[in-house]
Residue, then its C-alpha position, 0 to 999 in steps of 0.5 A: x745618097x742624101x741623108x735625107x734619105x738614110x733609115x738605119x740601113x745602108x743599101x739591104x734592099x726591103x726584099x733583102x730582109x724583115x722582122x718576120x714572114x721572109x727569108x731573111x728574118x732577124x736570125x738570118x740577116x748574118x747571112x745577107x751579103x755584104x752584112x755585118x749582123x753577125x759580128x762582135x759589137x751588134x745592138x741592140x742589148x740588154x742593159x744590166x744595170x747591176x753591170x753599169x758603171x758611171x762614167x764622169x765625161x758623160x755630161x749634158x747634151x748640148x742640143x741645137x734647133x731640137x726646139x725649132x717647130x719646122x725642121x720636121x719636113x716629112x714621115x714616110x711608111x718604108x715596111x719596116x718602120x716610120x720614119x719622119x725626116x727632118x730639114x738637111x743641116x738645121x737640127x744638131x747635138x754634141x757634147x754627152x761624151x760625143x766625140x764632134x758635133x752631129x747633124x740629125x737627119x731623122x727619127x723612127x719608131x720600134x714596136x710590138x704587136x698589142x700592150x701585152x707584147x711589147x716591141x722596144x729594142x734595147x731592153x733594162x734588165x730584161x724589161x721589153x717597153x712598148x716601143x722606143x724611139x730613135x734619134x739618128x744624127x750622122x757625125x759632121x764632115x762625113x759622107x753617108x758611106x764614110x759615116x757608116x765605115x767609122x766607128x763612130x760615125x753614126x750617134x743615135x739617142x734611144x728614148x724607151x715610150x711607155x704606156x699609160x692609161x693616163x699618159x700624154x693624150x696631147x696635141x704633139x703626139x695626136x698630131x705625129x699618129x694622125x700622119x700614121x699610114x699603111x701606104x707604103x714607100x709614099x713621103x707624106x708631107x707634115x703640115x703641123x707644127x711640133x718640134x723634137x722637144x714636143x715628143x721629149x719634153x718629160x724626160x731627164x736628158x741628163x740621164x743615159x747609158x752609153x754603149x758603142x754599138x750598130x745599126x738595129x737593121x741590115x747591113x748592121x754597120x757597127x758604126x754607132x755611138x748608142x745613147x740610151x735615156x733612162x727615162x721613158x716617155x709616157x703617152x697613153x696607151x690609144x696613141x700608142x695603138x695607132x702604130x701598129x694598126x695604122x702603120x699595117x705590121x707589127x713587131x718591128x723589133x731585133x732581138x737583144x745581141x750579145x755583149x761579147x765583152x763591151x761595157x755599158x756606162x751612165x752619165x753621172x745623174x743616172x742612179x743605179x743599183x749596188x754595182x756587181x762589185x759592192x758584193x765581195x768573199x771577206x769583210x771588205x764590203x757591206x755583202x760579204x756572203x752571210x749578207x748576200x740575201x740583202x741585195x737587190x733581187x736576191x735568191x741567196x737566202x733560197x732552199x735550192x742553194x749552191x756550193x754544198x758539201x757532198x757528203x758520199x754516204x747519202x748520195x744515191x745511185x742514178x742509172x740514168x747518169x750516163x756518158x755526156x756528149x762534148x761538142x767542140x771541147x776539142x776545139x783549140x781556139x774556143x777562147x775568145x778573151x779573158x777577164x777579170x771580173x773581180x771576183x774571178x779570173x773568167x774566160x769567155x768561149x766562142x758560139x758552137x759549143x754544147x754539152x748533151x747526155x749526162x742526164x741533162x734531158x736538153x741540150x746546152x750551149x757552153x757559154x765560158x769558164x771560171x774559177x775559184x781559189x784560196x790563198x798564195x799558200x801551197x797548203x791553200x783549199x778554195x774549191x767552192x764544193x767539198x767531199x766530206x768535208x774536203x775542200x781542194x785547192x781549186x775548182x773550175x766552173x763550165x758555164x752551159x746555157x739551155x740552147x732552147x732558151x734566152x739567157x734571161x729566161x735560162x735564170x728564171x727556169x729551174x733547168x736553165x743552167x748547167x754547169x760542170x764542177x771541176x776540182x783542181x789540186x796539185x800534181x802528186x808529189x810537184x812543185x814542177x818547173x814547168x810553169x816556166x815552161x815556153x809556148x813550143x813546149x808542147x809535149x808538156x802535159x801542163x802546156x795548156x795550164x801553162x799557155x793559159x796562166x800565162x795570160x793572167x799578168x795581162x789582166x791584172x786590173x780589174x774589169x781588164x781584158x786580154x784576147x786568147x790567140x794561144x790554142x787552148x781546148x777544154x780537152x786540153x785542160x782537163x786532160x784525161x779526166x774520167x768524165x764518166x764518174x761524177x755527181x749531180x744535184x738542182x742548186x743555183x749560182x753560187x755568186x749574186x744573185x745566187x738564181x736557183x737555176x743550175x743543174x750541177x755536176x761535179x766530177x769525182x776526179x780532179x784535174x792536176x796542175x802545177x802547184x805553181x801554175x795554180x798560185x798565179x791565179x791568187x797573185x796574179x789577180x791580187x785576191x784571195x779565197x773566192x769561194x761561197x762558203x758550203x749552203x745547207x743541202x735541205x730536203x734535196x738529194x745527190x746523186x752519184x754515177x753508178x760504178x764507173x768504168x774505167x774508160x775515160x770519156x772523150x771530151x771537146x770542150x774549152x769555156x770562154x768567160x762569160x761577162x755576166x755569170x760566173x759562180 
């Protein structure tokens, strides 16, 4: 296959897949065979900027012939997007962080329906542009097939377009819309004279995030090195238009994927706001917790805020808090990996899990699991909630997303979260050995606690990370809790941006552990007395199951650490 000819997919034929209106649309194209749009290291996401780290290797762009005014030869409509072809071996970039130099084969556009839905890919804290565009380069020395089966085969530079009622009316972008047609799958030859830098000109490309990721289209090779400027590009709103209604369909966009643990990283000129560490429990930092309302885009100081003390003689009684529905809590290979944040110690879960009932009124995804602690004493208390005024030494945070939305959406909806509160104290009268005990130990009744504090010696590093291959359910870890007993309240996050979002439940009982078992999360991820101090209730109203019976609920849960939140 010459170059000439590669899209952003390989060998989907277009009645294999679509955006919309066939049978293979962007939800289903996992299923397309031979695809790889299921797996781990898909695109396009969703940048966090709070969450990007600079990265001092991700220098300027060395770029060859971008300025040349005759390597654009062609623009063809091939039903899912239009793209112009450039001359094979003319057009080249390297350096950025790019490991060799890459021949540029193409460009292509994304886009939504109108100004009011727009259709970029990739995303910026949430925020959909217009459109974007891509630049697709194929590494030098490498075949189309060969490219696509290495992991860094392919280097595409991501330019976000923006509109403007005043923005850039000029001859480049009038003369690349004037080729837009409706004809599909005919090669259309380009007669003017414009070249790459033309359609950048204003963007700073000393700027950029980075990220190892896929092609945007079946078969999804995850096989791309993504360069994402943080600049857009600004034309006015009419040229954008064109796209669309000359091209004859809209919303040729994928939906933002799942990081699942990757990291995204900026060249060293572009700005980012206060790092997801610049906030901290003690004094060591500006934002220690009575600061947190101070930071960007925070709801800390809000009325709806979490942890809180529970205080049992105000708690009214909900008959509607019934029995919860676990699925897949019993599954002993829920964990994907764990993380050290450096504000916990996080576990990251596997698609499939849900919890339902309880009252929840929606069913939820179970996302991962976390937890709070004190110091490396024995007496210590970190538990984030109290129980008139008790605080235990430990406390375990299930994280659970509304299935029905986004993640996105799910921190902006008052319901969108729901997170299941467990306190961790040590077992009756122990200080067991059993924290020593070998993996084959499985009649233990700690053997899960073991298995799973056994991984903490590998992420002792901050932002450090360890795959869980040990079989470790939720079921196991919580053991056999009355599930049935519990309290419930509207509160938030209880880490920035402390989103008020969370539908709380926090059970009566407590889960027992070794009490050395629990010490090796202090020492072992080298920080102590991660908790939020308890916030003032309000007007707001704790519930309380009504007498429980004795029955334990079954559950089937294990939580996975989920990158982004944890409480």
């Amino acid at each position: 296959m010459s170059w000439q000819y590669f899209f952003i997919s390989v060998s989907a034929s277009e009645s294999d897949w679509c955006y919309t209106g066939c049978e293979h649309t962007t939800s289903e194209w996992k299923h397309i065979s031979g695809a790889f749009c299921g797996e781990e290291r898909q695109s396009p996401i969703d940048i966090a900027t709070a969450h990007v780290q600079t990265d001092p290797h991700l220098l300027d762009f060395t770029f060859n012939n971008f300025s040349s005014q005759q390597v654009i030869e062609s623009m063809t409509n091939n039903g899912h997007t239009v793209k112009f072809t450039l001359e094979d071996g003319k057009v080249e970039v390297s350096g950025g962080g790019l490991d060799g130099t890459y021949s540029t084969i193409q460009f292509h556009f994304h886009w939504g329906d109108t100004e009011h839905h727009p259709g970029s890919e990739h995303t910026i804290d949430g925020h959909r542009y217009p459109m974007e565009m891509h630049i697709v380069s194929l590494k030098k020395g490498l075949t189309v097939q060969q490219a696509t089966e290495n992991s860094e085969g392919i280097a595409v530079l991501g330019f976000f377009i923006n509109a403007t009622e005043d923005g850039d009316m000029s001859q480049t972008w009038s003369e690349l819309t004037s080729y837009l047609t409706n004809v599909k799958d005919t090669e259309v030859k380009i007669n003017h004279t414009f070249s790459i830098d033309d359609l950048i000109r204003n963007v700073n490309l000393t700027k950029y995030y980075r990220y190892m990721g896929s092609l945007t289209t079946p078969k999804c090779n995850e096989a791309v090195v993504w360069t994402v400027f943080q600049e857009p590009i600004n034309i006015n709103i009419n040229l954008i238009q064109r796209f669309p209604t000359q091209a004859g369909f809209t919303n040729v966009y994928r939906p933002t994927q799942p990081l699942n643990g990757r990291h995204v990283t900026a060249s060293p000129a572009t700005p980012l706001p206060p790092s997801s560490h610049s906030w901290c429990y003690d004094d060591h930092c500006d934002f220690r917790p009575s600061h947190w309302h101070l930071l960007p885009n925070s709801h800390c100081d809000g009325k709806r805020q979490s942890p809180i003390d529970i205080e049992t003689k105000n708690t009214v009684t909900d008959k509607n808090l019934g029995a919860f529905t676990f699925t897949k809590f019993d599954d002993k290979h829920a964990i994907k990996y764990m993380v050290n944040t450096g504000h916990s110690v996080k576990c990251v879960l596997k698609a499939g899990l849900d919890v339902s009932g309880g009252g929840l009124g929606h069913v939820y995804s179970t996302l991962q699991l976390h937890f709070h602690w004190g110091s490396a004493l024995h007496d210590t208390e970190g538990s984030e909630h109290t129980v008139d005024l008790k605080r235990y030494p430990m406390e375990m945070h299930i994280v659970n997303k509304r299935k029905d939305l986004t993640l996105d959406d799910a921190v902006l909806a008052p319901n969108g979260l729901a997170v299941l509160g467990f306190f961790i104290e040590a077992v009756p009268g122990k200080i067991s050995s059993r924290s020593e005990a070998t993996e084959n130990e499985t009649t233990s009744e700690m053997d899960a606690w073991t298995k799973l504090t056994n991984y903490l010696s590998a992420v002792q590093n901050i932002s450090s990370e360890v795959n869980v291959t040990e079989e470790i359910s939720i079921d196991d870890l919580l053991g056999d809790l009355n599930l049935a007993a519990y309290y419930r309240y509207n509160g938030s996050l209880t880490t920035p941006s402390c989103n008020e979002a969370v539908v709380w439940t926090v059970f009566k009982e407590s889960v027992k552990v070794d009490q050395s078992l629990m010490m090796r999360f202090p020492t072992q991820a080298g920080y102590y007395n991660v908790y939020r101090p308890a916030q003032s209730l309000h007007t707001r109203t704790v519930f309380t199951t009504a007498a429980a019976s004795s029955a334990p609920v079954s559950i089937l849960l294990l939580l996975a650490c989920l990158s982004a939140l944890h409480f």
